[in-house]
py3Dmol code that shows the C-alpha trace and the ligand (Angstrom):
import py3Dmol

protein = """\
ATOM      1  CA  UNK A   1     -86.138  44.944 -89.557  1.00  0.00           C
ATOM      2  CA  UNK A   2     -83.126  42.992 -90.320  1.00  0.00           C
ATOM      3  CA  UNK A   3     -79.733  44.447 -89.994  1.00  0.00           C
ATOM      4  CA  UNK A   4     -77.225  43.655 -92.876  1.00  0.00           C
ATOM      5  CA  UNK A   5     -73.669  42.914 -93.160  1.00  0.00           C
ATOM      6  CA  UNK A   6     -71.327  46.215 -93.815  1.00  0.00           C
ATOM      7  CA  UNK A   7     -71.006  45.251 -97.655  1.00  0.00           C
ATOM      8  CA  UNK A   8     -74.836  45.765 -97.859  1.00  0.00           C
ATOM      9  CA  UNK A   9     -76.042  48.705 -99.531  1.00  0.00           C
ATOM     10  CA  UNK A  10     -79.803  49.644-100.813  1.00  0.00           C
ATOM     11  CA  UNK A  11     -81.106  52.158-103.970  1.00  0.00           C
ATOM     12  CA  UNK A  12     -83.956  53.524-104.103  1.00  0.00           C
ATOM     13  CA  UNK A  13     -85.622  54.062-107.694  1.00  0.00           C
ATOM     14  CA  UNK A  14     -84.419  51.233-110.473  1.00  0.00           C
ATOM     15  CA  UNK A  15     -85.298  53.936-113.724  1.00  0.00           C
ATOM     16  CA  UNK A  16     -82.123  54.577-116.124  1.00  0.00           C
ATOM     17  CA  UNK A  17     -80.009  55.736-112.528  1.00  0.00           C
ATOM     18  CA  UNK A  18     -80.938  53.567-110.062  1.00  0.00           C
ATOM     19  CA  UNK A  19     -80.222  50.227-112.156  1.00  0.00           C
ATOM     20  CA  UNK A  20     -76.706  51.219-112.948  1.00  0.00           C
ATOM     21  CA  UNK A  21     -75.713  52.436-109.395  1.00  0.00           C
ATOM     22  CA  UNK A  22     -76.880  48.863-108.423  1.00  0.00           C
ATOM     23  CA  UNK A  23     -75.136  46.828-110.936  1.00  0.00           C
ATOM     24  CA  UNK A  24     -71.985  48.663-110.080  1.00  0.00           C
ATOM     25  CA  UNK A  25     -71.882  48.189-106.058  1.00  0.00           C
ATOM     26  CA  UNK A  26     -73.434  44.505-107.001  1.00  0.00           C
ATOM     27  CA  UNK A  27     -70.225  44.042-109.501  1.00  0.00           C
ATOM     28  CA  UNK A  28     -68.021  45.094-106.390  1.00  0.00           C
ATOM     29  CA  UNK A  29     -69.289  42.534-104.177  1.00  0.00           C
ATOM     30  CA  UNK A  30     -71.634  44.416-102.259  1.00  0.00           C
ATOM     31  CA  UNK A  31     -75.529  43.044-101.909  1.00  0.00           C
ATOM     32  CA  UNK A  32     -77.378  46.002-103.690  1.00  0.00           C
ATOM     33  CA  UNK A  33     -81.282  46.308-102.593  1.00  0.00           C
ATOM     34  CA  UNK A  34     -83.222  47.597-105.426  1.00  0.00           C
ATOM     35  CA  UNK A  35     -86.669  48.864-104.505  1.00  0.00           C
ATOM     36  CA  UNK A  36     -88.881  50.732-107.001  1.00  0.00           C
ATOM     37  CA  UNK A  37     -92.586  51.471-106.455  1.00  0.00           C
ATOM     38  CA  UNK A  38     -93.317  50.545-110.148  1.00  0.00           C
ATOM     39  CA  UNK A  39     -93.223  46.600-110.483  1.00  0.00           C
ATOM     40  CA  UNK A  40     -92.322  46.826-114.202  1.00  0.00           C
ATOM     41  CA  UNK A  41     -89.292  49.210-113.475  1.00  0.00           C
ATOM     42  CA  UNK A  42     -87.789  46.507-111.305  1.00  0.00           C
ATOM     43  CA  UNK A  43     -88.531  44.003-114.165  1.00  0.00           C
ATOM     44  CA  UNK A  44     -87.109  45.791-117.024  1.00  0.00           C
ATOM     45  CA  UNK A  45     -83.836  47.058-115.061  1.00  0.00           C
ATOM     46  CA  UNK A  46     -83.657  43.392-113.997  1.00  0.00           C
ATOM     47  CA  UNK A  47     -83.702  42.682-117.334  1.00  0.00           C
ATOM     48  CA  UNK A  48     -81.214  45.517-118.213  1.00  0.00           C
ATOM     49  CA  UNK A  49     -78.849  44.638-116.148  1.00  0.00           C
ATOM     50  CA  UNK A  50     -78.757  40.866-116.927  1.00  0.00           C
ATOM     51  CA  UNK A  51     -78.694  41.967-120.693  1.00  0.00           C
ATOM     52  CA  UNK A  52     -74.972  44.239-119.930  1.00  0.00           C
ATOM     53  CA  UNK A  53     -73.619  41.146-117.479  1.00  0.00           C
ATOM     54  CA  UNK A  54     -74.440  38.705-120.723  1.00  0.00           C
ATOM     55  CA  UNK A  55     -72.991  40.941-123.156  1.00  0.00           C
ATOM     56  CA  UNK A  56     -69.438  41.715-120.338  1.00  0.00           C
ATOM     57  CA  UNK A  57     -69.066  37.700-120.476  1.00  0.00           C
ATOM     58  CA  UNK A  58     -69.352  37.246-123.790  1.00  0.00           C
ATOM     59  CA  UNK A  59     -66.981  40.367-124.945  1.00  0.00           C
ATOM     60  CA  UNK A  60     -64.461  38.797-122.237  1.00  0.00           C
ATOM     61  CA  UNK A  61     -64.965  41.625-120.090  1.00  0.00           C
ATOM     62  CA  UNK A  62     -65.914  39.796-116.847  1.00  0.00           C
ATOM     63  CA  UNK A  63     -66.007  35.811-116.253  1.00  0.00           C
ATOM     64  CA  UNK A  64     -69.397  33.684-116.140  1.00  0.00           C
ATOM     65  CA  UNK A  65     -68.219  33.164-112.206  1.00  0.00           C
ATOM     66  CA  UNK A  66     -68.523  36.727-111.578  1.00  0.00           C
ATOM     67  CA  UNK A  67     -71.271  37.424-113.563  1.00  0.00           C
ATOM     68  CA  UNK A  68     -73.083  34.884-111.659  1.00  0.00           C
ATOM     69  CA  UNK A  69     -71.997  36.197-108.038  1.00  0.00           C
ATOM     70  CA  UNK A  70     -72.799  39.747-109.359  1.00  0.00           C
ATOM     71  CA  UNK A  71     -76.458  38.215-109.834  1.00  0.00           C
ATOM     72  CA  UNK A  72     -76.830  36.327-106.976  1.00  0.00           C
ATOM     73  CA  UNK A  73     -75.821  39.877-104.636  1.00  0.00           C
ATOM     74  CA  UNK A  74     -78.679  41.698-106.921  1.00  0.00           C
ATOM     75  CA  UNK A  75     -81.800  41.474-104.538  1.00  0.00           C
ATOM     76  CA  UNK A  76     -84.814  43.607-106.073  1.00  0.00           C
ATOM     77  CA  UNK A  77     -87.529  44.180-103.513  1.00  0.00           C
ATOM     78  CA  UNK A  78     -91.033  45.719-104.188  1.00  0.00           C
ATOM     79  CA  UNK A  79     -91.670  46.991-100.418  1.00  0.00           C
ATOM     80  CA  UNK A  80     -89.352  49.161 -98.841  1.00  0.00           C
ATOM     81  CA  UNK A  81     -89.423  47.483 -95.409  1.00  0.00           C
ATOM     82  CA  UNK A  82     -87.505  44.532 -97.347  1.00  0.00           C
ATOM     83  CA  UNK A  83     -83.775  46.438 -97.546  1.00  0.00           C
ATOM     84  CA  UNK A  84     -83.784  46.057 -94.190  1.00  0.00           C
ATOM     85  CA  UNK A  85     -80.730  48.024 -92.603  1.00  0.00           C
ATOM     86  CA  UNK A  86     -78.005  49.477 -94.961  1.00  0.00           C
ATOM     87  CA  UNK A  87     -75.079  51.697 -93.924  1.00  0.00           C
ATOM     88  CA  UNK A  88     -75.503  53.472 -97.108  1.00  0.00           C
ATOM     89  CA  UNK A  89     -78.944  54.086 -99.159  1.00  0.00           C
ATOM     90  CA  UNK A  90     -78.898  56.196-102.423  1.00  0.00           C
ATOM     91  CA  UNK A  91     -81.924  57.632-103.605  1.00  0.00           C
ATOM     92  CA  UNK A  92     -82.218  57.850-107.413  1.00  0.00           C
ATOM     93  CA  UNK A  93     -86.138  58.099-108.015  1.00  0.00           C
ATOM     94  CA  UNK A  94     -87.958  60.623-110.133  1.00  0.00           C
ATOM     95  CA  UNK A  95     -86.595  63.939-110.097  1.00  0.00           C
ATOM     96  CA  UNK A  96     -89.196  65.972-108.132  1.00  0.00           C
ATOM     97  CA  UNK A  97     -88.620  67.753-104.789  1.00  0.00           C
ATOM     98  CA  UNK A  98     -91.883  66.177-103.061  1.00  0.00           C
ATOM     99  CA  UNK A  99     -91.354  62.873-104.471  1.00  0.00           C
ATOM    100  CA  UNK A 100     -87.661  62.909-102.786  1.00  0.00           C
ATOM    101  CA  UNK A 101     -88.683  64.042 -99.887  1.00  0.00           C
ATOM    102  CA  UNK A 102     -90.945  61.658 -98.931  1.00  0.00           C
ATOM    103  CA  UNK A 103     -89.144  58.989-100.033  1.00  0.00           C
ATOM    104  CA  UNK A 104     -86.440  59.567 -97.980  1.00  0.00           C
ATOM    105  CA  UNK A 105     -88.867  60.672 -95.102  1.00  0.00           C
ATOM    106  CA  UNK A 106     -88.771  56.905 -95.021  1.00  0.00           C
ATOM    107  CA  UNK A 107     -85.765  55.764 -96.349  1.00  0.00           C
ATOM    108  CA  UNK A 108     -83.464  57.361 -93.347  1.00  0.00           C
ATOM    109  CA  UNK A 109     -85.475  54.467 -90.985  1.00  0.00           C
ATOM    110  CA  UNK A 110     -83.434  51.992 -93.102  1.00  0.00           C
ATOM    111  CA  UNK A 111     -79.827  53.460 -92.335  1.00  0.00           C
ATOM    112  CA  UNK A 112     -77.619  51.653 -90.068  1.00  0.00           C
ATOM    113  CA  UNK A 113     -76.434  53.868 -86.995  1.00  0.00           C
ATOM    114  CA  UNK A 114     -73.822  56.142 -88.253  1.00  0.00           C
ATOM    115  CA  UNK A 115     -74.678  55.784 -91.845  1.00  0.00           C
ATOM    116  CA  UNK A 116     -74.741  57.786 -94.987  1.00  0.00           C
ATOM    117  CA  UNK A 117     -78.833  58.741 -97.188  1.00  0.00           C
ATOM    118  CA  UNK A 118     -77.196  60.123-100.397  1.00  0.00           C
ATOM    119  CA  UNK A 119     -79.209  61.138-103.110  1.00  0.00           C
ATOM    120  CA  UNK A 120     -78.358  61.607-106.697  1.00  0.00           C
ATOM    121  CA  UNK A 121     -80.370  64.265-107.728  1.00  0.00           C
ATOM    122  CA  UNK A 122     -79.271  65.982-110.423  1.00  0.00           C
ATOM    123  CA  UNK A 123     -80.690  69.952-109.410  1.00  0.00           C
ATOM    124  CA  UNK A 124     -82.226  69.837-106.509  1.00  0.00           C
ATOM    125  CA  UNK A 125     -80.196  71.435-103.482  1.00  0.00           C
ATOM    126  CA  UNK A 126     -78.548  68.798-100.803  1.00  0.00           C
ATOM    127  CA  UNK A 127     -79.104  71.490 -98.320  1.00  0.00           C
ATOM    128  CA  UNK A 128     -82.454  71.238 -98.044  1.00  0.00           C
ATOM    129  CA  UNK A 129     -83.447  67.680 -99.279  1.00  0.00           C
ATOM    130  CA  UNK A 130     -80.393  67.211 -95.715  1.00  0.00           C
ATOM    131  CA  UNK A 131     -82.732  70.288 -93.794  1.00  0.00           C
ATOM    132  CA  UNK A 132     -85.621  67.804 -93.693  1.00  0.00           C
ATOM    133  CA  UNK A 133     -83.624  64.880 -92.613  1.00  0.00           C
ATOM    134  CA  UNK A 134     -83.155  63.623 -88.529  1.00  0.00           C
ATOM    135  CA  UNK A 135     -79.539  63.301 -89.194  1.00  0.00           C
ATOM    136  CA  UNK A 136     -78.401  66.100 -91.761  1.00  0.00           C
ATOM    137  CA  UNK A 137     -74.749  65.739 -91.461  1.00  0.00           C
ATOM    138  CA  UNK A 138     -75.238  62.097 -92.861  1.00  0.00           C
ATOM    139  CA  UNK A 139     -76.684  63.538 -96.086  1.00  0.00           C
ATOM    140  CA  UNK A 140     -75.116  64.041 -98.984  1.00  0.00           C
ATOM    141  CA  UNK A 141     -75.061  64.117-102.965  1.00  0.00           C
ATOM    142  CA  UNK A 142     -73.722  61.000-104.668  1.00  0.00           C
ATOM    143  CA  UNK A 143     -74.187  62.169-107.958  1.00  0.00           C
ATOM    144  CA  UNK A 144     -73.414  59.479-110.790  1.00  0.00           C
ATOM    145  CA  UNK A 145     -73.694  60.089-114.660  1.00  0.00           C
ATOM    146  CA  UNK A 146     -75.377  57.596-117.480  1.00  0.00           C
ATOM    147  CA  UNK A 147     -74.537  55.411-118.479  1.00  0.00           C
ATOM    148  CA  UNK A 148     -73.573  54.668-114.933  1.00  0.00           C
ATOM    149  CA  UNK A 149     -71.698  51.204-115.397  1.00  0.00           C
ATOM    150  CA  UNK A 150     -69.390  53.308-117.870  1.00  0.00           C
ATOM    151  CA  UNK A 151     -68.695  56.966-116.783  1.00  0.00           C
ATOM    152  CA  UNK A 152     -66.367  56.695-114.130  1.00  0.00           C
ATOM    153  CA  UNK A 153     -66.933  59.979-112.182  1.00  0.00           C
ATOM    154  CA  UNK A 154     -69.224  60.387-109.191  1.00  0.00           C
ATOM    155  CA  UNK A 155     -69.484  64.294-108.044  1.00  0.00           C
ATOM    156  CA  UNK A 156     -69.685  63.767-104.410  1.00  0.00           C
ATOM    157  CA  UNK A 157     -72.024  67.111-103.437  1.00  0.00           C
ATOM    158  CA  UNK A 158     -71.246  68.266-100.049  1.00  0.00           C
ATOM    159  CA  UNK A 159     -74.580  69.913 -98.029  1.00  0.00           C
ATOM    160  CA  UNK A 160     -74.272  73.059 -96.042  1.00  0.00           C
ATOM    161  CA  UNK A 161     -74.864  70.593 -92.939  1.00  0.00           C
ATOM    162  CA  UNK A 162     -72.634  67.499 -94.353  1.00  0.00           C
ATOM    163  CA  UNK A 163     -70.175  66.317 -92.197  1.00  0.00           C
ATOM    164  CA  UNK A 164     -66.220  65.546 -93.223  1.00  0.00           C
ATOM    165  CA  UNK A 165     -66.902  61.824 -92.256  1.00  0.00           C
ATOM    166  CA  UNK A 166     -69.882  61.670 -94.494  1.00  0.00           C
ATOM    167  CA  UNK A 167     -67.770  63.184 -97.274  1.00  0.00           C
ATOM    168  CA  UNK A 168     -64.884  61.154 -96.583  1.00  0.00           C
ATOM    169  CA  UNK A 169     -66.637  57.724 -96.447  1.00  0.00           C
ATOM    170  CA  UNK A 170     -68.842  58.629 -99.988  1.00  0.00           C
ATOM    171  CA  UNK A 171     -65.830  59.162-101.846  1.00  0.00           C
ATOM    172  CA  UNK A 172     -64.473  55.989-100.185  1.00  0.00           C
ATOM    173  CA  UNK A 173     -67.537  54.407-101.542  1.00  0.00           C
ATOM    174  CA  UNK A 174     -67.291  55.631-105.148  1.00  0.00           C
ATOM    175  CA  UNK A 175     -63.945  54.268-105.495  1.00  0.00           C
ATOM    176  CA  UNK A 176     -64.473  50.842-104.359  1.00  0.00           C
ATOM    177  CA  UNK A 177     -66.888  50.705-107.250  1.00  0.00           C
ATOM    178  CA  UNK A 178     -64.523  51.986-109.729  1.00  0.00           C
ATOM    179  CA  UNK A 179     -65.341  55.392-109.934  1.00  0.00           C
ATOM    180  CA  UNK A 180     -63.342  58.363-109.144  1.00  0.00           C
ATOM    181  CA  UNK A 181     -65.193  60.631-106.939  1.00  0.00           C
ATOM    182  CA  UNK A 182     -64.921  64.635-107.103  1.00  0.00           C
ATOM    183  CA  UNK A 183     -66.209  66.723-103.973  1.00  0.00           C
ATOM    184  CA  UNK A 184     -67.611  69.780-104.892  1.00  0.00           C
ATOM    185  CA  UNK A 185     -69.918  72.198-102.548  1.00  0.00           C
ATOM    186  CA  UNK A 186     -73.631  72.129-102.934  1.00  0.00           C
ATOM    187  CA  UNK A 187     -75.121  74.802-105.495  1.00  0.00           C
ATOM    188  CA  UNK A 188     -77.457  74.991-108.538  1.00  0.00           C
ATOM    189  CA  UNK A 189     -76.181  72.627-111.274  1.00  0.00           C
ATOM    190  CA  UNK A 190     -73.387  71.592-108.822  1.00  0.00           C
ATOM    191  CA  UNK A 191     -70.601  72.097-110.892  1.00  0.00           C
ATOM    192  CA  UNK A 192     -71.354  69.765-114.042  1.00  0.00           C
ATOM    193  CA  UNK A 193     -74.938  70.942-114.933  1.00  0.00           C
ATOM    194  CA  UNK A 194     -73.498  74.496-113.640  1.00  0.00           C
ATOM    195  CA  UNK A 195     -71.158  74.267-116.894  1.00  0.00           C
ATOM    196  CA  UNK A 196     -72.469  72.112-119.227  1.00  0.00           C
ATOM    197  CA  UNK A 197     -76.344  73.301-119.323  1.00  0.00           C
ATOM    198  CA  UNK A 198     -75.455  77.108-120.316  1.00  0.00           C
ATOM    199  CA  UNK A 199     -73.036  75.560-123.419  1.00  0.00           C
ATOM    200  CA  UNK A 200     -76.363  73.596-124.348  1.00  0.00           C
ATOM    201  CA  UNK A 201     -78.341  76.016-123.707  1.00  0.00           C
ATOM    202  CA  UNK A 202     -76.235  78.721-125.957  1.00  0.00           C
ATOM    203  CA  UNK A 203     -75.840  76.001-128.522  1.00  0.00           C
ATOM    204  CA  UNK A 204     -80.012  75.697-129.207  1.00  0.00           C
ATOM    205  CA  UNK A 205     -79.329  80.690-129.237  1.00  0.00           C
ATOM    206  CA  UNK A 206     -76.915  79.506-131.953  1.00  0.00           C
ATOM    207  CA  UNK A 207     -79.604  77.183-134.029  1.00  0.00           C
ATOM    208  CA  UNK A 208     -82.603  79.472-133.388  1.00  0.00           C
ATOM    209  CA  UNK A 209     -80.828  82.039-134.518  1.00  0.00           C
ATOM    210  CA  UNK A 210     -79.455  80.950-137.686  1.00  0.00           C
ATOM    211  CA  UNK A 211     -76.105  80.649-137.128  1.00  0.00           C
ATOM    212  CA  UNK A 212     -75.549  76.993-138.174  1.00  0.00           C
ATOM    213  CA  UNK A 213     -77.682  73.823-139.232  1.00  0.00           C
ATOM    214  CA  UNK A 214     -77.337  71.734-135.895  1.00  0.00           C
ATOM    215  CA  UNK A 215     -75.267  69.026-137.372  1.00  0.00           C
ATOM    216  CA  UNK A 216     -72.808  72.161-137.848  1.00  0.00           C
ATOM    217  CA  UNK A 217     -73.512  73.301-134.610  1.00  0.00           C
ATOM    218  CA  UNK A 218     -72.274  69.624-133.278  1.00  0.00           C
ATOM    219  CA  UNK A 219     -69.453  69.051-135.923  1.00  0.00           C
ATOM    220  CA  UNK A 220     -67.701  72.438-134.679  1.00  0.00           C
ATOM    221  CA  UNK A 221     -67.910  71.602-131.217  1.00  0.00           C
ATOM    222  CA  UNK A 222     -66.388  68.207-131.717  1.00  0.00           C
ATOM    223  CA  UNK A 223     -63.793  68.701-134.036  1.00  0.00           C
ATOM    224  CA  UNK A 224     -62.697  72.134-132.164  1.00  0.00           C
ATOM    225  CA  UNK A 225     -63.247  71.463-128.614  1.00  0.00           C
ATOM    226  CA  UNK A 226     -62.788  67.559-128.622  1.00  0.00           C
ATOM    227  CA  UNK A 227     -65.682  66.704-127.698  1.00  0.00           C
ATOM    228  CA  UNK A 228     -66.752  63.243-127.955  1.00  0.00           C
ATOM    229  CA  UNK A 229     -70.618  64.284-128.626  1.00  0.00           C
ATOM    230  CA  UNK A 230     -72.099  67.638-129.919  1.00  0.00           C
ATOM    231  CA  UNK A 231     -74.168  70.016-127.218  1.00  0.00           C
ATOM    232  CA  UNK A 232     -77.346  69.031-129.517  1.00  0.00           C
ATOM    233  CA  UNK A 233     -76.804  65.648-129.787  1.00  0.00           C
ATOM    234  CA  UNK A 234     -75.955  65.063-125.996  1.00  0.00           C
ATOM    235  CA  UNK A 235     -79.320  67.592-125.278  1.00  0.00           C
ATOM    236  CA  UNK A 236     -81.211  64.929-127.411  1.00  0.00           C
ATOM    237  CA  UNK A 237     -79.483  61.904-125.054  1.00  0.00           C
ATOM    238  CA  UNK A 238     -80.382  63.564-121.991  1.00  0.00           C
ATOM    239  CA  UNK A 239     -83.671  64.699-122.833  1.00  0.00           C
ATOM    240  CA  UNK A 240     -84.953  68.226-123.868  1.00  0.00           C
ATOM    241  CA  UNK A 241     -87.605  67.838-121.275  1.00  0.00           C
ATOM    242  CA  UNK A 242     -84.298  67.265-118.414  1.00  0.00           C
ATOM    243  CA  UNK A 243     -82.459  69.773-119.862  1.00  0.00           C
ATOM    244  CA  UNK A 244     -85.348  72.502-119.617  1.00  0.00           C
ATOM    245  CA  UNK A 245     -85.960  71.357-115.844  1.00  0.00           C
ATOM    246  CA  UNK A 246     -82.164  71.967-115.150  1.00  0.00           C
ATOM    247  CA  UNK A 247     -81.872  75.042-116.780  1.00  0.00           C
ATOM    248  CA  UNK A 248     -85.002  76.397-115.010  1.00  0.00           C
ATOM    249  CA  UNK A 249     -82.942  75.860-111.869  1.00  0.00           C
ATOM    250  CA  UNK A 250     -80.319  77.384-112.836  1.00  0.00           C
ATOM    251  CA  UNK A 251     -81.936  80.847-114.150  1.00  0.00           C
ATOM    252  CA  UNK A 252     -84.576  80.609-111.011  1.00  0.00           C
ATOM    253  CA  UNK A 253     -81.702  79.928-108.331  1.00  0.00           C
ATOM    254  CA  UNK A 254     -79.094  81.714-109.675  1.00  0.00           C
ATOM    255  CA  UNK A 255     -81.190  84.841-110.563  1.00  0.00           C
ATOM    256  CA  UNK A 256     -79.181  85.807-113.714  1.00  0.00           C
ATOM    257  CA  UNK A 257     -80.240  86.525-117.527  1.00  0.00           C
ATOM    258  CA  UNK A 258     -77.113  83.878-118.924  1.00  0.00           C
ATOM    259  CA  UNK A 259     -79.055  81.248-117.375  1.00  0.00           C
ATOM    260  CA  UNK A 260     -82.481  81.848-119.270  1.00  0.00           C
ATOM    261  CA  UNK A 261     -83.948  79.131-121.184  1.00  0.00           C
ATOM    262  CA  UNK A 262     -83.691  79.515-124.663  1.00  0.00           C
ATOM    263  CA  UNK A 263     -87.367  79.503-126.343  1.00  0.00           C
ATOM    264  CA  UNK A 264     -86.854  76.983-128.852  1.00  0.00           C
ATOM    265  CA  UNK A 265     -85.745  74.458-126.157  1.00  0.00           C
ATOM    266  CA  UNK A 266     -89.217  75.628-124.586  1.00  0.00           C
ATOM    267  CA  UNK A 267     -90.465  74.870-127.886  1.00  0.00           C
ATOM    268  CA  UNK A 268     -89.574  71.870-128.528  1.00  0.00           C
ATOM    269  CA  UNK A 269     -90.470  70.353-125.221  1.00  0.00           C
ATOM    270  CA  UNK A 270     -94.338  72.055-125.499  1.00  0.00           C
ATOM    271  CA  UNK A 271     -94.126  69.996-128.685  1.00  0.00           C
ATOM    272  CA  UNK A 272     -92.995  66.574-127.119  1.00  0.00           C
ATOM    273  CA  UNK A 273     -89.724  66.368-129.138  1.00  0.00           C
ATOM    274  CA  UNK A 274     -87.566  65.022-126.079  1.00  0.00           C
ATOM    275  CA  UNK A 275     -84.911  63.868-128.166  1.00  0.00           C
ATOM    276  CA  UNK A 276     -83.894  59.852-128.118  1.00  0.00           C
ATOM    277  CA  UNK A 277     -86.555  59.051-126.076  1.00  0.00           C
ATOM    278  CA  UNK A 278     -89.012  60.470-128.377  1.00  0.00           C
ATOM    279  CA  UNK A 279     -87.014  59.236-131.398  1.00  0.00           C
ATOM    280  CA  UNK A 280     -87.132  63.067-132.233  1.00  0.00           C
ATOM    281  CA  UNK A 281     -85.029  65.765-130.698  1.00  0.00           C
ATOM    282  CA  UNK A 282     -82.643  68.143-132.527  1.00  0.00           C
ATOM    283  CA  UNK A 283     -82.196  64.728-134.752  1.00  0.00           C
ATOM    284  CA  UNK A 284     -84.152  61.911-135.555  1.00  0.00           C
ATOM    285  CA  UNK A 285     -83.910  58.504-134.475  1.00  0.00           C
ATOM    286  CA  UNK A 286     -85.089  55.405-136.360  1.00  0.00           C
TER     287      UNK A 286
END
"""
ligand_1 = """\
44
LIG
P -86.165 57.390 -114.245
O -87.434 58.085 -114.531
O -85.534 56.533 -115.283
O -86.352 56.474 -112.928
C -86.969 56.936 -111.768
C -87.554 55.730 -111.044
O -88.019 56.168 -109.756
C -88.765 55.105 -111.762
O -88.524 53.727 -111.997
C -89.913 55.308 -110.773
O -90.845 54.226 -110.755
C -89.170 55.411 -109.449
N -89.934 56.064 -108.399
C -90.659 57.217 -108.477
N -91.248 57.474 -107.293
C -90.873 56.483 -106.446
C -91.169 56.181 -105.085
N -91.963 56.981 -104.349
N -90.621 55.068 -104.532
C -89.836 54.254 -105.276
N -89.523 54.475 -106.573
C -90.042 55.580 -107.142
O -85.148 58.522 -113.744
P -83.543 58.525 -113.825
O -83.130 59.128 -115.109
O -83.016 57.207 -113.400
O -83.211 59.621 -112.713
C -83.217 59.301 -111.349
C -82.486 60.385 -110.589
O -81.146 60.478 -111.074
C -83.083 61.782 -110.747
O -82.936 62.477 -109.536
C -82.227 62.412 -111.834
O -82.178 63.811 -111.742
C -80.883 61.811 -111.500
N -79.917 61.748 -112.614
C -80.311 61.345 -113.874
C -79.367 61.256 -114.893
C -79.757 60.812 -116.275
O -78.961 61.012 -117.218
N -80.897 60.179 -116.471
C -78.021 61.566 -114.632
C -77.644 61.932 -113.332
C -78.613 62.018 -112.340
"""
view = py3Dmol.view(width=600, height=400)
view.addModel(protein, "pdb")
view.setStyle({"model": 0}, {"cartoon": {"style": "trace"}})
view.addModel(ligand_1, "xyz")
view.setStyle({"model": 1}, {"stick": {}})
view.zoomTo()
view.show()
């Protein structure tokens, strides 16, 4: 195994996530690994990303120089054993708890003494994903949001067994890459799906029960709360399917009746409306 330089970094998983967390350490001038198991998800996000670096240079966004160094620190690998050593490695494959785990099982063999395994799991706890690590207080949540070259915050989710130095050096991290980094203490939801999931979820109450077409539903919250997307419209973008998952986290680890999943969310996902990715959700999509 091959120890790196300190501006080395690896990501684990190259799906909608894992792409974007490496374009944005790449654009910073750190050489991102990107391993996925799936050969065409390394293709396509290679693809992706080359697509947004284009479209930066043409919209005068970024120069062809720095395009091209951003491509040439991209380095997408199809066996894990090829990141070598990395003083920071962020998981962001599929979200399921034994798929993580094993993964990163293997992945902490790739840290660099002293460094930071972060994960950016949306719901599952940092506690234990860090509980079945060797070094638990170099575990943490690095949790970006999509599109991931765009939104600028990364909530930086602090395990029961994180250390301060862990903490510290994430949110270090983040900000090199031009993000600002909020610590928050690990719990269902953390705090964004905490808040946000209930207000979708009480949106869907409001359309199964009649209170409003959805494109009401969405106009209100817009117009009134300044929102830049309605709760239906942003449940379509993040997929009905996610959303359910989340909120079943919520009502099953926070044990209270606000966090129950509204049926026709249920519904919609037994009947494969996932929203954009579907081309159907609570709107349709040509
Ligand atoms: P995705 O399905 O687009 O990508 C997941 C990738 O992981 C796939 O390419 C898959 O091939 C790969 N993978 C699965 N098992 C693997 C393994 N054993 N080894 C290597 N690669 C493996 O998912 P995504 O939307 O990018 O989500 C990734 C993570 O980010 C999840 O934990 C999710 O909860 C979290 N997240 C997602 C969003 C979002 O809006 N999509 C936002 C914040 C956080």
């Amino acid at each position: 195994m091959h120890a790196q330089s300190d501006k080395t970094m690896a990501v684990i998983g190259a799906g909608t996530m894992g792409r974007g967390i490496v374009q944005v350490f790449a654009q910073a001038g750190y050489d991102a690994y990107m391993f996925d198991m799936a050969p065409e998800a390394l293709d396509s996000a290679g693809k992706a990303i080359e697509k947004l670096l284009h479209r930066a240079v043409e919209k005068d966004r970024m120069t062809a120089e720095d395009a091209e160094s951003t491509r040439s620190r991209i380095h997408p690998v199809s066996k894990l054993c090829d990141v070598g050593t990395c003083p920071l490695i962020v998981e962001a494959a599929t979200e399921r708890l034994e798929v993580k785990l094993e993964i990163l099982q293997h992945a902490q063999k790739h840290v660099t003494e002293g460094g930071v395994l972060a994960t950016n799991t949306s719901s599952i706890s940092i506690t234990q994903l860090a509980a079945a690590m060797d070094h638990p207080d170099r575990f943490i949540g690095m949790h970006f949001f999509n599109p991931v070259p765009l939104m600028k915050l990364v909530e930086v989710v602090r395990g029961l067994q994180t250390s301060d130095e862990t903490t510290e050096r994430t949110i270090a991290w983040a900000k090199e890459v031009g993000k600002t980094a909020v610590p928050c203490n690990d719990s269902p939801g953390f705090v964004s799906n905490r808040v946000l999931m209930p207000m979708i979820n009480e949106a869907i109450f409001a359309l199964q029960e009649g209170v409003a077409e959805p494109e009401a539903i969405d106009e209100i919250m817009k117009l009134g709360m300044n929102h830049p997307m309605g709760p239906l419209a942003l449940a379509d973008l993040i997929g009905l399917d996610v959303c359910l998952d989340i909120i079943n986290v919520l009502f099953r680890d926070l044990g209270e009746d606000r966090y129950r999943p509204c049926p026709l969310l249920r519904k919609m996902v037994m009947a494969g409306r996932l929203g954009r990715k579907t081309k159907q959700g609570f709107f349709r999509y040509e």
